[in-house]
C-alpha positions, 0 to 999 in steps of 0.5 A: 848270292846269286849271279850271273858269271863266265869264265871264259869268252864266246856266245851267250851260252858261256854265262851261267847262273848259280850261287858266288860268293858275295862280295864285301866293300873295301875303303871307299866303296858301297856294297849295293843290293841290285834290284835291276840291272841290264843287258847292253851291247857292251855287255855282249861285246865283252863278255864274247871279245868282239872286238878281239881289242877288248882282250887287251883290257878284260885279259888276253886269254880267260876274262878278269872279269866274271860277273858282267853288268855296267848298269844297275839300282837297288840298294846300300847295303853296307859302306867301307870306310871313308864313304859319307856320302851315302847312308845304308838304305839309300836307293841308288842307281849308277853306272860302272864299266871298270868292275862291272859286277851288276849282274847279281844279288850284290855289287861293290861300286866306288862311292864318287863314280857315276852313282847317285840316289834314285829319281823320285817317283822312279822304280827300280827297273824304271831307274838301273837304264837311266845310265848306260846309254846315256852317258855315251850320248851326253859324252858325243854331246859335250864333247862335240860342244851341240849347243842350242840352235845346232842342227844333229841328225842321230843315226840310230836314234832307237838304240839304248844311246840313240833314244836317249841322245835324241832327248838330251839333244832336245833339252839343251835345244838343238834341232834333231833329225832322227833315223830309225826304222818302220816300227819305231818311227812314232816312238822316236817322235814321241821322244822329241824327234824335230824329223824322222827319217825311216831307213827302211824306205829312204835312204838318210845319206841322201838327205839334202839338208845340212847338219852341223853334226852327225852322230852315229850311236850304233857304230855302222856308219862310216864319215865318209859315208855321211860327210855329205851331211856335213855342214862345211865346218861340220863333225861325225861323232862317233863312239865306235872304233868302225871298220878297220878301227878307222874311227880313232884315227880320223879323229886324230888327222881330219882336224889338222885338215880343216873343214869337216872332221870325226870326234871320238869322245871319251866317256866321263865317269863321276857322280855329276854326270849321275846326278844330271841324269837324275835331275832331267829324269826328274824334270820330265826331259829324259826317260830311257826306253824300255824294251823287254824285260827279263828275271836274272835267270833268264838273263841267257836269253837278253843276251841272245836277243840284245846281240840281234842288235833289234832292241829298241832302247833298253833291255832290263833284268829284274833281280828277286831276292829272297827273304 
């Protein structure tokens, strides 16, 4: 089959395309034929080690894993033993970061993670970035327990778990206030934005409005730069390590201080969460924003251009079989 595969880390260039042996479902597992997939930041980070962290769980000198790729849809091309669940034919879509593996013809996945059949009316390339980003944003949403009438301001509200924290905020009611910049300021109001703050021109720690939380879904902000946002009680919710990996450890110590403090919630896997996603996706609350689209063997250049970090929502890769 063909793919996408390093073998070693560092920049884009290092991923090449070329024909690897497909893989085959153990007990538990689905073999899928990918139709899309994308091209994320977490993709980037791991494939270059950045941050150097990631060696410790990807491998401290070459990567364990060869073939990248955490989202996708396609196809059930074959099950392992014990799977009932799903039927060869069925057209799915789902998330994996444990084996990644999206990024080629065909992929194994277990059959009870963040997996489920396609959104009705949906097309392959219209469903594989229906998860990624997200899953992130519905973990800071759930984790920091934003209900109906919160107040949250998203920064980086046009990044793959900006866009779509902005629109899981809305169905569940809170207010949203988002931060984005000039180009993109009527997109993020289409998805659902209550205000939008262009950073380009105004600076949004400035803002005299207090939030009862503050998510940053692009990891360049710090809590103490946005505490002044925060309502007394408030929370900075945040996904990245930060500067100096600070993150983790103030999500440890603020709430021992009181008052205001940092959540770093930790993603869920299952195929609840997938199946959410397809039930707001089919109710009309939710659609990932789509950037650019690449064929998988020009998956060299969606790296290069997701690692500019200007990508609004998500890059997709089409992946074409043969017959």
């Amino acid at each position: 089959m063909k793919a996408a595969f390093r073998t070693r880390y560092g920049p884009p260039e290092v991923v090449t395309v070329a024909e690897v042996e497909k893989p085959a479902p153990k007990d538990g597992e689905l073999l899928v034929k990918v139709h899309a997939t994308t091209v994320n930041r977490t993709d980037c980070a791991v494939r270059a080690a950045k941050p150097f962290i990631w060696r410790f769980f990807t491998g401290l000198i070459r990567p364990k894993v060869t073939i990248l790729g955490t989202e996708f849809a396609g196809e059930v091309e074959a099950v392992g033993a014990g799977v009932t669940s799903f039927t060869v034919g069925d057209r799915v879509f789902g998330y994996s970061d444990a084996g990644f593996g999206a990024h080629a013809e065909y992929m194994t996945v277990a059959h009870d993670g963040t997996l489920a059949t396609m959104p009705e009316g949906l097309t392959f390339e219209e469903a594989a970035p229906s998860t990624e980003g997200s899953h992130y944003a519905l973990s800071a949403i759930r984790a920091a327990k934003i209900e109906r009438g919160h107040d949250v301001l998203v920064y980086g509200a046009t990044g793959a778990i900006g866009s779509a924290a902005v629109q899981i905020l809305k169905s569940v009611g809170a207010g949203v206030t988002a931060v984005c910049g000039t180009k993109d300021v009527e997109l993020v109001r289409s998805l659902g934005a209550d205000k939008v703050v262009d950073y380009m021109t105004e600076d949004f720690t400035r803002d005299e409005r207090k939030y009862d939380f503050v998510i940053d879904a692009v990891g360049k902000s710090t809590f103490w730069r946005c505490r002044r946002l925060l309502k007394p009680r408030g929370v900075f919710v945040v996904g990245d390590l930060g500067p100096w990996s600070q993150n983790p450890i103030l999500a440890l110590a603020t709430p021992l201080l009181g008052g205001k403090k940092v959540k770093f919630p930790l993603p869920k896997h299952d195929s609840a969460t997938a199946r959410y996603f397809k039930d707001l996706i089919e109710s009309g609350r939710f659609k990932p924003v789509i950037d650019r689209r690449y064929p998988l063997d020009e998956i060299l250049e969606a790296h290069r251009y997701v690692e500019t970090g200007r990508k609004t929502g998500n890059v997709v890769i089409s992946i074409e079989h043969s017959s």
